[in-house]
C-alpha positions in Angstrom: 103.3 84.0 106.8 106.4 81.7 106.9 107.6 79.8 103.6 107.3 76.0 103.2 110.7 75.1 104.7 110.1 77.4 107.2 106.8 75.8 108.5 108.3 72.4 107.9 111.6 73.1 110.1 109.1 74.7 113.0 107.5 71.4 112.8 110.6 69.4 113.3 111.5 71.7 116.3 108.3 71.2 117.6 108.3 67.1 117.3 111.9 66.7 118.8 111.6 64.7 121.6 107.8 64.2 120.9 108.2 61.7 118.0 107.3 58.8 120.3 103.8 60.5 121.7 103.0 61.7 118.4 103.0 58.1 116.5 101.6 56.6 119.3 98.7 59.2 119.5 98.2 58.0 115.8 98.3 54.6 116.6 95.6 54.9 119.0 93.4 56.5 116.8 93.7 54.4 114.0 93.0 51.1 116.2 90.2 52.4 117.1 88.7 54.1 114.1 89.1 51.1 112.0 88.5 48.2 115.4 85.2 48.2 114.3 85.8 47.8 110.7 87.6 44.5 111.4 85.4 43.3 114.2 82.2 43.7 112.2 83.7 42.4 108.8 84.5 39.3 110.7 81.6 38.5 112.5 78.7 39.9 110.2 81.1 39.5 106.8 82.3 42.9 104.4 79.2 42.6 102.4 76.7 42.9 104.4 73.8 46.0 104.6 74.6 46.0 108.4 78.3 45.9 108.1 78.2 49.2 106.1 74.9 50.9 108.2 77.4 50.2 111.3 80.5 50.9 109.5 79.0 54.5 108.9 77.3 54.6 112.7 80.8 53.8 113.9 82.4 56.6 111.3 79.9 59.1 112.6 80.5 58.4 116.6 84.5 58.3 116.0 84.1 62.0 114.7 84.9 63.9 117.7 88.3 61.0 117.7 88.9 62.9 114.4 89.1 66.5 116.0 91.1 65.6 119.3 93.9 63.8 116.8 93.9 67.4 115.1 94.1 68.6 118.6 96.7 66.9 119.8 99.4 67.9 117.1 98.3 71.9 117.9 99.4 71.1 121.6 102.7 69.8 120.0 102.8 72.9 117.6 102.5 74.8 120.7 104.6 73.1 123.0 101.9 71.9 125.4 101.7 69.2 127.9 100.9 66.0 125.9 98.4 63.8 127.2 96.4 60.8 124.9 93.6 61.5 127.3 93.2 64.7 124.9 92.5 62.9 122.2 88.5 62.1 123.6 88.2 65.8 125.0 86.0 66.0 121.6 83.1 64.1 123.1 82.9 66.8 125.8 81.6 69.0 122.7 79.8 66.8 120.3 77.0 68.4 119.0 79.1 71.5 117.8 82.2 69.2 116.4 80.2 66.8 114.4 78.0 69.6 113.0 81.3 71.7 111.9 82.3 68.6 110.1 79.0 67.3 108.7 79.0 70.8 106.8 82.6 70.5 106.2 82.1 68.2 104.5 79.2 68.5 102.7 80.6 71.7 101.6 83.5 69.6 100.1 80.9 67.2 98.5 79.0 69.9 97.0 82.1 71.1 95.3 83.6 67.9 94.1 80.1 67.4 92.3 80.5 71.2 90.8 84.0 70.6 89.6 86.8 69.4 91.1 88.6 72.0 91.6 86.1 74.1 93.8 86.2 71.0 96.1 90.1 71.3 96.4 89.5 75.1 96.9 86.6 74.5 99.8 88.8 71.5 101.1 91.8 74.0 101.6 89.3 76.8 103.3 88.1 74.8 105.6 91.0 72.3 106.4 91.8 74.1 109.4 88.2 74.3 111.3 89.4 72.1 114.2 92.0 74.4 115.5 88.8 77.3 115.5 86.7 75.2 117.1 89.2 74.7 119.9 90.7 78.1 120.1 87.0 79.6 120.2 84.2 77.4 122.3 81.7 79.9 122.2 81.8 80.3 118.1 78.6 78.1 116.7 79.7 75.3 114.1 78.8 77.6 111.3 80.4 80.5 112.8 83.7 78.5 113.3 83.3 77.7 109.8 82.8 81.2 108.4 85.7 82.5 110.4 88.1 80.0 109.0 87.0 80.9 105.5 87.7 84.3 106.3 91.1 83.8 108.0 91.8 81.6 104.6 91.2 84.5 102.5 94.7 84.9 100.2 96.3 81.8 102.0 94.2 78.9 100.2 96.8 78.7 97.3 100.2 79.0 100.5 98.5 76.0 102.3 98.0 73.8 99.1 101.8 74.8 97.4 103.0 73.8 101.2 100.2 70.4 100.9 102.1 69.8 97.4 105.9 69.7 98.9 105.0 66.4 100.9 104.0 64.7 98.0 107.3 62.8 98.1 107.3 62.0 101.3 103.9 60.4 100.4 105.7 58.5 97.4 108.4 57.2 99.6 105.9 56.1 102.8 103.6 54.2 99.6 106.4 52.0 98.9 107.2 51.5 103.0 104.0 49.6 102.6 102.4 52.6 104.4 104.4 52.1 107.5 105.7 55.7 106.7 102.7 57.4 107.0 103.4 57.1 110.8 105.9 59.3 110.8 104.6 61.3 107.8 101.2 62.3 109.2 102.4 63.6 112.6 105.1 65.5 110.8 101.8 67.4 108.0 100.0 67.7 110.9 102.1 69.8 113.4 103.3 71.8 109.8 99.6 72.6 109.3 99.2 73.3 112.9 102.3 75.9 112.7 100.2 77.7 109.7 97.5 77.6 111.9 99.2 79.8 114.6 100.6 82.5 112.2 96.8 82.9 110.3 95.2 83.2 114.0 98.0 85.6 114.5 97.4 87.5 111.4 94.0 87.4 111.5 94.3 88.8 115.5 95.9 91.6 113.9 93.8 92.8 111.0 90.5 91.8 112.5 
């Protein structure tokens, strides 16, 4: 496993020259993740039963979204062929995404109401599902899951020390009235995705 600067210099090698795709694949997603929000707020009001029963319908069906955004900074990680188009190739493979996340996390919920620090822990394990679920079609949802949680084995504490050492970037994109964030999350991202390769690696190796 590489150290935090390491991972976080990879990443920067790996956006150069991709900065522009990578905040506009955000953009995309976050227009239409929250389109909904807006529209219904406006026409049905924020308080409404079916504002929320839709907000969550709309939260459920923009899952797959979710996964391809995940996606799309591995392919930059890896020095793929971007395309936005990507970002859907989710809802080719619904059933299997949205179940990996529903027990994601329900897993997390289960451990936030335990303690909070066993829902950091199962946050950590799991936080890099997406990438199984791509690498490895044929894996079920909970078979993704368990192989990630075994890949994460004496790692968990790495990939939150490394979550930790953006924590001032997050700071200084707060007080840019967020507009930081769109430079901050593809930059996490594609450093997450670079720990993603060497685990897979490691994990190819000990297996």
């Amino acid at each position: 496993m590489d150290t935090n600067s390491g991972y976080k210099d990879r990443a920067l090698s790996s956006l150069s020259g991709n900065w522009a795709k990578a905040v506009v694949a955000l953009l995309i997603f976050l227009v239409i993740i929250y389109s909904a929000d807006i529209v219904l707020t406006m026409t049905l009001g924020a308080d409404s039963a079916a504002t929320m029963s839709l907000s969550y319908l709309w939260m459920f069906l923009c899952v797959p979204l979710t996964w391809g955004i995940y996606i799309f900074y591995l392919d930059i990680a890896r020095g793929n062929e971007l395309s936005y188009s990507k970002l859907f190739d989710g809802y080719k493979d619904f059933l299997r995404i949205f179940t990996a996340y529903l027990l994601t996390y329900l897993c997390m919920f289960i451990g936030i109401l335990l303690l909070f620090v066993p829902g950091i822990i199962v946050a950590l394990m799991l936080s890099q599902t997406s990438f199984i679920l791509k690498d490895q079609p044929e894996l079920s949802a909970i078979e993704a899951i368990k192989q990630i949680a075994d890949m994460m084995k004496g790692h968990k504490m790495d990939l939150f020390l490394l979550w930790l050492s953006f924590i001032g970037w997050m700071l200084l994109s707060l007080l840019s009235v967020g507009l930081g964030f769109l430079l901050l999350m593809p930059y996490m991202q594609t450093t997450f995705a670079h720990v993603y390769e060497d685990l897979k690696e490691e994990y190819a190796l000990s297996a």
